[in-house]
N, C-alpha and C positions, 0 to 999 in steps of 0.2 A: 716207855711211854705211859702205857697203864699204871705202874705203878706210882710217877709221877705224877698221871692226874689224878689218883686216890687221894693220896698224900697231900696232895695242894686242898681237896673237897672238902677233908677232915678238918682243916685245921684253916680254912679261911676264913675270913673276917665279911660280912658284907662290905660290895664295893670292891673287894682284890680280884684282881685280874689273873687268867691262867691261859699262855699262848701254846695252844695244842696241837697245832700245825702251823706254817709255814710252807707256801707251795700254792695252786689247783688243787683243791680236797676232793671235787670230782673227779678230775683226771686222773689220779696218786693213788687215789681208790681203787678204781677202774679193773676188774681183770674181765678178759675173753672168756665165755663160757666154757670155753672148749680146753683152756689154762688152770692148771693149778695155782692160786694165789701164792705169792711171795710167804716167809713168815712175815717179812714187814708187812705189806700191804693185808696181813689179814689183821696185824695190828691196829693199825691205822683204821680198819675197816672198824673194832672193836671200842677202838677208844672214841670213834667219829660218835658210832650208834650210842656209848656211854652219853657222849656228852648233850646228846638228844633225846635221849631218854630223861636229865636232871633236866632238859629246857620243856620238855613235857609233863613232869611233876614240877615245874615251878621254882626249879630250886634254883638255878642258872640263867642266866642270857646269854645268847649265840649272839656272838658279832664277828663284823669280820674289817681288815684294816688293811685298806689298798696299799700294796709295796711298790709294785711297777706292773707293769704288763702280765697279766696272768698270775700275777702272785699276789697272795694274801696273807696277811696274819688270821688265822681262827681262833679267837679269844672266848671263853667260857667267862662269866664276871658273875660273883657270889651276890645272890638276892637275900 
């Protein structure tokens, strides 16, 4: 996942689209204090805060793309 959305960061054009999850991003996130995270979900976790970290230096825009009922596409789009 990470390395997928590197790879798309480097080398996108303004305007290309990159869908980083699919799912509840909060939910998918999510772990119990009292839990050890997933390796997925600490992925997820990492690539989330990537992708908000370029929407807070300007370099991204966060959207999101209703699929049905509780699911989303999360799309990054190159500024």
């Amino acid at each position: 996942m990470l390395n997928g959305f590197n790879h798309w960061f480097s080398s996108a054009k303004k305007g290309e689209r990159y869908t980083y999850h699919t799912g509840d991003l909060a939910f998918d996130r999510y772990v119990p204090l009292a839990k050890e995270p997933t390796p997925e979900k600490r992925e997820l976790g990492l690539l989330a805060d990537m992708a908000y970290e370029l929407y807070v230096q300007r370099e991204v825009l966060l959207v999101q793309k209703k699929i049905d009922f509780k699911v989303y596409e999360y799309q990054a789009v190159k500024i």
